[in-house]
N, C-alpha and C positions, 0 to 999 in steps of 0.2 A: 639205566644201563643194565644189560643180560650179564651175568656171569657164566663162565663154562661151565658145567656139570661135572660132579667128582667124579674122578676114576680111579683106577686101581695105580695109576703112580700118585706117588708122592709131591705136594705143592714144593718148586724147589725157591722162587721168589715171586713175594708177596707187595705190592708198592700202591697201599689204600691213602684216599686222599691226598696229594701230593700238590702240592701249591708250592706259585715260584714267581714272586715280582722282582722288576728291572723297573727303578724310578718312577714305584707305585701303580706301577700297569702290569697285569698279571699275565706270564707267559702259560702261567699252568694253575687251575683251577679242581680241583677235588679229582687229581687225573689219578688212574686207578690202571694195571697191569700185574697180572696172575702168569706165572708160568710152571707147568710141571718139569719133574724131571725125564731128561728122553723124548722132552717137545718140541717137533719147531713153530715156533711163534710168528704171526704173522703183525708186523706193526706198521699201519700204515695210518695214511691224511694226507692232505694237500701243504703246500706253503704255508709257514704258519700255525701248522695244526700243533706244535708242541710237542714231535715225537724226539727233535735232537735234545731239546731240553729235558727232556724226560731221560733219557738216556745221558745226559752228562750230569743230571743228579743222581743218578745209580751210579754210575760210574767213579764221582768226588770230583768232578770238574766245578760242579757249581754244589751248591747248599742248598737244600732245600728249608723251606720258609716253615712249612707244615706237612703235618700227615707222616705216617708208617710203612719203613722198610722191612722185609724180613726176608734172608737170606737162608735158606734149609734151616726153617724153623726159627734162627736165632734174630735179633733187632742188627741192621746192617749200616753200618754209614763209614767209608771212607772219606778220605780227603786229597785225593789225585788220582787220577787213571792207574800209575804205577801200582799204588795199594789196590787197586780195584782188585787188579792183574793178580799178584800176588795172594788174595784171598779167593782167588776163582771165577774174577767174570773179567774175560779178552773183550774187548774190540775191535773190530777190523773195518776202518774209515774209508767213505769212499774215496776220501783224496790220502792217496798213500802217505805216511806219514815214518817214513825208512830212511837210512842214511845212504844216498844212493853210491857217495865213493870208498863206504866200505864193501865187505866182502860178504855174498851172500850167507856163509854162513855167523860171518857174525851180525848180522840182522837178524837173524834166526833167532841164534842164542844170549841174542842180547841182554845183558839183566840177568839172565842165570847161566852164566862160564863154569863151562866144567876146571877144574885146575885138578893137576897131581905133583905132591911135591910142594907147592904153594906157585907153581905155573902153570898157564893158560894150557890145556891139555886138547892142542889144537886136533889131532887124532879123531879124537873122541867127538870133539863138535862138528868137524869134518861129516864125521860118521851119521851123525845125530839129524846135522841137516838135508843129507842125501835121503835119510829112512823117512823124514817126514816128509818132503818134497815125492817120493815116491808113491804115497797114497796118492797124490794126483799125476801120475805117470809123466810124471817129470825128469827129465834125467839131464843137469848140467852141473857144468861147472862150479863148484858153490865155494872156490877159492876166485873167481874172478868178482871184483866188484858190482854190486846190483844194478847201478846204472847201464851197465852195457845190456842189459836187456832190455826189451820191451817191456809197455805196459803190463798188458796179460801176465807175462812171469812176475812181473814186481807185484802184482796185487795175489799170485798164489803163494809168493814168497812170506806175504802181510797174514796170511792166512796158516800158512804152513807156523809161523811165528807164534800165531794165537793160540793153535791149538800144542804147540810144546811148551807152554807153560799147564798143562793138565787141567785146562778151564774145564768148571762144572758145568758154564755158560759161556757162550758164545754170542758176541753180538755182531751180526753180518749187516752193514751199513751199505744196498747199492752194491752188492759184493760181486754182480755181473754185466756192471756198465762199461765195465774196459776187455769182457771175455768175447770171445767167439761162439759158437755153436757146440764147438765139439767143448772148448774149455766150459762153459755150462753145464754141460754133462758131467764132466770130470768134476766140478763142485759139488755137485746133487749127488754124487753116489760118495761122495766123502760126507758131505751132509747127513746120508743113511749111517755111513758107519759112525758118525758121532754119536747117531740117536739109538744105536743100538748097542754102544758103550754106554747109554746113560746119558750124556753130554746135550745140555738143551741149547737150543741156536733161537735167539731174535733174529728175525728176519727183517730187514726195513730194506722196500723194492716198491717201486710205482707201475711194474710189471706186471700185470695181473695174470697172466696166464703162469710162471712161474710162480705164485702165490699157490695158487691150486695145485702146480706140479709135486711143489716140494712140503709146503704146510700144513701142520694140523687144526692147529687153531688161529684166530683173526683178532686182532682190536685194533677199532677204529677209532682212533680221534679228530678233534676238529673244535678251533679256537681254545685250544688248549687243555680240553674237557674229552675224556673217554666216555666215547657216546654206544658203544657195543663193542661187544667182546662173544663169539658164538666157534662152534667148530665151521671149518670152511665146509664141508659137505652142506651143512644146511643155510647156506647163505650164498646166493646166486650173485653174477657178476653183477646184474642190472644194478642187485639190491644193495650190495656194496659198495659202487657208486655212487649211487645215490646219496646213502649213508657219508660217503665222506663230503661230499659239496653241499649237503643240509637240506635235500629237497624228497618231495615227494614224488615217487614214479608216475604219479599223473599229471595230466598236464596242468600248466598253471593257468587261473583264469585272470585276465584283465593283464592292468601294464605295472610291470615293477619299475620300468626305468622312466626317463624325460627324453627319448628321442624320440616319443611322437609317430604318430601314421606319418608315410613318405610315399609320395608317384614315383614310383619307378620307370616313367615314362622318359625322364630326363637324362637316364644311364646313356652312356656311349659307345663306343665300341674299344674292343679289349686296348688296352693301355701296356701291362707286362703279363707276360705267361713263361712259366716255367714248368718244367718237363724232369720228372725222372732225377731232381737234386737228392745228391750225397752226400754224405763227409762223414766217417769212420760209422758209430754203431747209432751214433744221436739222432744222426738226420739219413738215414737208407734207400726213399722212395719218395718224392714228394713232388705232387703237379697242380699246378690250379692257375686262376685266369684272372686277372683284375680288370674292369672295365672304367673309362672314365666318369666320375663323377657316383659312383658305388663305393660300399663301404662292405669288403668281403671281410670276412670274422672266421678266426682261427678256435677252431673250439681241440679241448684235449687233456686229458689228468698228466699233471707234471710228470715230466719223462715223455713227455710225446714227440717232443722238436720244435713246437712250437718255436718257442724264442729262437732255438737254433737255427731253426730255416732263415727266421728274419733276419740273423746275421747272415747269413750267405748272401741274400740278398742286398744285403745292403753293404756288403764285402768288408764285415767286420771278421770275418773266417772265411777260407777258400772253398770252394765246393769242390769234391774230385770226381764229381760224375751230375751229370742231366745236363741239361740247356737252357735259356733265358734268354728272352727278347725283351726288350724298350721301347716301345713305338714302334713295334716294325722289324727294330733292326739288333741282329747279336748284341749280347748285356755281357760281360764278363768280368768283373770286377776286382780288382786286386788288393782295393783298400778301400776304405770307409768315402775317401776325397772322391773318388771315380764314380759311385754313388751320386755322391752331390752336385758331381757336374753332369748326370744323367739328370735330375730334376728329382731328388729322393732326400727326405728327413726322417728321421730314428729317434722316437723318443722311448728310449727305455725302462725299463721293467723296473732298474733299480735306479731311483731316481734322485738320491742322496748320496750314492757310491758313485755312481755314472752319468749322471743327470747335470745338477744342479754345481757350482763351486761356491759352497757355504763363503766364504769370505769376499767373495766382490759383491757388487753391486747389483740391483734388478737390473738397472743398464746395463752393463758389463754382460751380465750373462745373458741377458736378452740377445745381442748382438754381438755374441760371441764367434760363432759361424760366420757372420758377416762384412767381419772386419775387412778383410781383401777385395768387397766392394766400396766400405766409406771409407777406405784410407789412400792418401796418394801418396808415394815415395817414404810410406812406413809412418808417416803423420794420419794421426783419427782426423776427421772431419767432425769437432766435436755437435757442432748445430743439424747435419745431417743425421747424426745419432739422436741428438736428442729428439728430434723430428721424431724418426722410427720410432723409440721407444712410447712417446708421450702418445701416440699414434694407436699402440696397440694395447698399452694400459688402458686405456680409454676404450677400444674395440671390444676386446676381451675384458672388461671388469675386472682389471687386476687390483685387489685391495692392496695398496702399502702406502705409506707415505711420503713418498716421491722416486725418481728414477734411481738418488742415490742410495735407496734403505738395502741394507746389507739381506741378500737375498734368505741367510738362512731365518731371518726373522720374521719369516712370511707363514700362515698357515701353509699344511700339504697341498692343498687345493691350487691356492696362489702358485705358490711353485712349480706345480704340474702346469697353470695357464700358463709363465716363465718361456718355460721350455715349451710350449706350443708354438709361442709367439717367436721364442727362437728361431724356430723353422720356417714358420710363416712369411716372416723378412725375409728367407731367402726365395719366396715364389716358387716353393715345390707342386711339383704335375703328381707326386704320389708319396705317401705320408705313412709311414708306419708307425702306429700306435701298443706296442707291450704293455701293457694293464695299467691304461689310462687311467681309470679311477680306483684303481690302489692307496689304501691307507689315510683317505680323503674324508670328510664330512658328508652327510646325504645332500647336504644345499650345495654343495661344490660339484659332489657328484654328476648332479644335474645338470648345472652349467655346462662342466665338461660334457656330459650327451647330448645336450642341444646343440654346441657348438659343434660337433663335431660332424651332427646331421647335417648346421648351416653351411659347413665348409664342403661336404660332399654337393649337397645342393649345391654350389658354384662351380662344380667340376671337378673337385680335387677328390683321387682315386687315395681310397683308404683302405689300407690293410691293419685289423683290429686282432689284436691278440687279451683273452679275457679269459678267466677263472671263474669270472659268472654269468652261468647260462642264461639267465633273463637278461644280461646284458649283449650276448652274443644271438640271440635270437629274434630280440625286440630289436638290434639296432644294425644289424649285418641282413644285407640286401640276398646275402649270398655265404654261407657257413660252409666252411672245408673242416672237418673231424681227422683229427690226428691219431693215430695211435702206434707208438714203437718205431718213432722215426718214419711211417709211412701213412699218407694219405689215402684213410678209406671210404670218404665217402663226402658227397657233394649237396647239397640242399639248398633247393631256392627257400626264400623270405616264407613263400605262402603255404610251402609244405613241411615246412621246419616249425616242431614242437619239443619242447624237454625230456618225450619217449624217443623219439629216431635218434637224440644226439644222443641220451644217453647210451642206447642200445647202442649206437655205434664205436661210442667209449668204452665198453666195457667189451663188446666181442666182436666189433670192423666188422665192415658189410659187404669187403670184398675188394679189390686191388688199388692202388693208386690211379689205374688207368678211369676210374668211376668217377675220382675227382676232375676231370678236363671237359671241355668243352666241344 
C-alpha cells in the first residue's frame, strides 16, 4: 500500500493496522487511513470492502481487535458515536438517523441545548439552527417538525447537525444520494468552506465523478485490507476501478469461471425490453433487451442501479418513468405477485435477509412460491410437494439430508440452489439472478454457473446481476454497464473484455439510448 506524501498540514487522524473479527472471520485486516487537517478524504470499495466497519471503529460503535488510533497526535478510542461526537469526529449516515417528529431545531441542537437561567433557551437554538442551515441556502421553518419535510432537507438538516458540534472531522456517508443537482452544489461549496476552516471531511460516495469534484486524497479498500491510498490527481478513473474490484487493467487471459463456451445460435427473439426506466435519483435512465433463452449481465460499481432496476422490474418498487414490455405486450407491475403471474423469478442479492426463511424446512422453502398451485381449498398436497422437492434436490445437486433439514443448516451454495429451485417450480419464461454466487465456496460457485448456462440453453431468459467481472463477461451473452442510475453502454459476448467494461465503469460511453437494440 502507497501512502500520501507529507505536506505542509498537519496529520489530524492516524488509523495503522486495524483488525476487526465477527465470529473469527475478519471484517478488517491490517486496514490503515491517514487524514490531514483541511482534507477531504476520499474512502471508497465495493460491498464488503470494510469501509463502514472501519468507520464505526473510529467512531466507538464497534472495538477494535488490533492496531493504532491517533487523533491530532494523541492515541484515540471511544466508546459510542456520542463520545466520538463530543471529542470532534460527526457522522452523517446515509440512512438518516433524526427524530422526525421533533422540531428541526432540536435535531440540530440535539445533545448540546443552549439553557439560560437553567431553561432551554429556545431563542438562541432557534437562532443557531437558522445560521447553520443558511450555509446551504436554506431558509425554513426550523420550529416545524423535520418530518414534514422532504428527504433532501432531512439529510441537510443531518449535516447542518454535524457540523454544529464544531467537528475537526467530518464524516460524509453517501451524503448526496437523496440530493438533487442544485442541492450538490450546495454541499461542495460548504464542503470548501469546512476545508478552509480547517475541518477535514471523509468522504464515503460510489460516485466517482464527485470524488474528483470535491476530493483531495483517495483510499481504497477491498476485502477488508487498504490496498492504496494516493492523491486523486494522480490516479485515473480506470485505475481506481480497477483497484477496487482486484483486477488488472488488462485483459484477462483464459477462463475464471464454469460457464463454458456457449452457441449463441439458440438465442430467440427479445422476450422483455425496457426503455428509459426511473425511480427518483437510483435508477434515472435505464434501457436494454432480454432475448429468450440469453443470459444478459448487469455489470456496474455499487450505486449504479443495478439491483434497483431489477426491482422495477420485477415490481418490487414502482417505476415513475420509461416503458416495459413482456412478450410483446405492456409490463407494468405494481407488486412483486404481477411479476410472477407475467412468468418472472427474483432471487436476490441478499439471500439470508430476503432470500432464504432460516427456520423451515428445504421443502417449505423450496415451494414456498408455490403453494397456490399444490394446495386445494387451503390443504397442501403433501405427495405433490414432496414430488417437487425430491425432484429438484435430485436435479440441482442439492446437498442436505432430506427435504425436512432445517434450511439454515445448509452450506451458502445449498441455499443459493434452494432458492433457484424455488423459482424453477414455478416455470418461469425469465429469471432474475442479483449475485448468484455471493458468499459461496468455488465448487458451489461453479455449479451455480453451469447451471445457470443449462437453464439458458433450455430457453429461459436470464437477467444476471454480478460484482465480478469474469463472471459477467465469461457468462452474459450480452452485458449492459450501469453507471449513476443510467445505462451507458451495450456489449455483445465476442466484444466484451475487462478494458471496455471497465472503461465504461469508470467514465460511461455515452447515453442509455446505446444500450437498446
Amino acid at each position: 500500500m502507497t501512502r500520501p506524501p507529507d505536506g505542509p498540514s498537519t496529520l489530524l487522524l492516524d488509523m495503522r493496522d486495524i483488525q476487526k473479527r465477527f465470529a473469527g472471520i475478519p471484517a478488517l485486516a491490517d486496514a490503515s487511513l491517514s487524514v490531514r487537517s483541511g482534507e477531504v478524504h476520499a474512502l471508497i470499495g465495493q460491498n464488503g470492502a470494510g469501509k463502514s466497519t472501519l468507520i464505526k471503529v473510529l467512531t466507538g460503535y464497534y472495538r477494535k481487535d488490533a492496531g493504532q488510533v491517533l487523533f491530532e497526535g494523541e492515541p484515540f478510542e471511544v466508546h459510542s458515536p456520542h463520545q466520538a461526537q463530543v471529542n470532534g469526529i460527526s457522522t452523517i449516515y446515509q440512512e438518516i438517523n433524526l427524530v422526525p417528529l421533533r422540531s428541526v431545531t432540536e435535531n440540530i441542537c440535539l445533545g448540546r441545548e443552549q439553557r439560560r437561567y437553567g431553561l432551554l433557551d429556545w431563542n438562541a437554538m432557534h437562532a443557531e439552527a437558522e445560521r447553520l442551515l443558511s450555509r446551504f441556502a436554506i431558509g425554513i421553518d426550523v420550529r416545524r417538525p423535520l418530518g414534514e419535510f422532504n428527504t433532501a432537507t432531512q439529510q441537510m438538516v443531518a449535516i447542518a447537525r454535524a457540523i454544529g458540534f464544531s467537528a475537526r472531522l467530518v464524516i460524509m456517508d453517501e451524503p448526496t444520494s437523496s440530493l438533487d443537482e442544485r442541492e450538490v452544489g450546495v454541499l461542495f461549496s460548504v464542503i470548501h468552506q469546512l476545508k478552509a476552516e480547517g475541518v477535514s471531511v471523509i468522504f464515503v460516495s460510489h460516485k466517482l465523478d464527485e470524488l474528483y469534484e470535491v476530493c483531495d486524497q483517495v483510499t481504497i479498500m477491498r476485502d477488508g485490507r487498504t490496498v492504496r491510498s494516493a492523491a486523486m490527481e494522480e490516479i485515473g478513473k480506470l485505475e481506481l476501478v480497477a483497484a477496487m474490484l482486484g483486477r488488472d487493467v488488462a485483459a484477462v487471459e483464459g477462463h475464471a469461471t464454469a460457464f463454458g463456451e456457449r452457441d449463441r445460435a439458440g438465442i430467440g427473439d427479445v422476450m422483455f425490453s425496457a426503455r428509459g426506466l426511473g425511480a427518483g435519483q437510483a435508477v434515472r435512465n435505464v434501457s436494454f433487451d432480454l432475448r429468450r433463452g440469453e443470459i444478459a449481465g448487469f455489470a456496474g460499481l455499487l450505486g449504479a442501479g443495478r439491483t434497483e432496476t431489477a426491482r422495477l422490474v420485477f415490481g418490487a418498487d414502482r417505476s415513475s418513468a420509461g416503458q416495459m414490455t413482456m412478450e410483446g405486450a405492456a409490463y407494468h407491475p405494481d407488486r412483486p405477485a404481477d411479476a410472477i403471474a407475467a412468468g418472472m423469478g427474483f432471487c436476490t442479492e441478499d439471500r439470508k435477509g430476503e432470500g432464504i426463511v432460516p427456520e423451515m424446512t428445504v421443502a417449505e422453502n423450496l415451494t414456498l412460491a408455490l403453494l397456490p398451485k399444490i394446495s386445494r381449498n387451503g390443504v397442501l398436497d403433501d405427495s405433490r410437494q414432496r414430488e417437487i422437492v425430491e425432484r429438484f434436490i435430485r436435479e440441482l445437486g442439492i446437498k442436505c439430508s432430506g427435504p425436512n433439514q432445517k434450511v439454515r443448516e445448509l452450506s451458502g451454495g445449498n441455499q443459493q440452489k434452494v432458492l433457484l429451485a424455488r423459482w424453477l417450480a414455478m416455470n418461469p419464461k425469465l429469471l432474475i439472478l442479483d449475485e448468484p454466487t455471493r458468499g459461496i465456496d468455488v465448487g458451489a460457485k461453479g455449479e451455480i454457473q453451469r447451471l445457470i448456462r443449462r437453464l439458458a440453453d433450455q430457453g429461459l431468459g436470464v437477467l444476471m446481476i454480478s460484482s465480478e467481472l469474469e463472471e459477467v463477461i465469461e457468462g452474459a451473452d450480452r452485458i449492459f454497464v450501469l453507471r449513476d442510475g443510467v445505462s451507458v453502454t451495450e456489449l455483445e459476448a465476442e466484444a466484451a473484455n475487462e478494458e471496455k467494461v471497465l472503461t465504461a465503469m469508470a467514465h460511461g460511453t455515452g447515453a442509455s439510448s446505446e444500450a437498446t437494440t
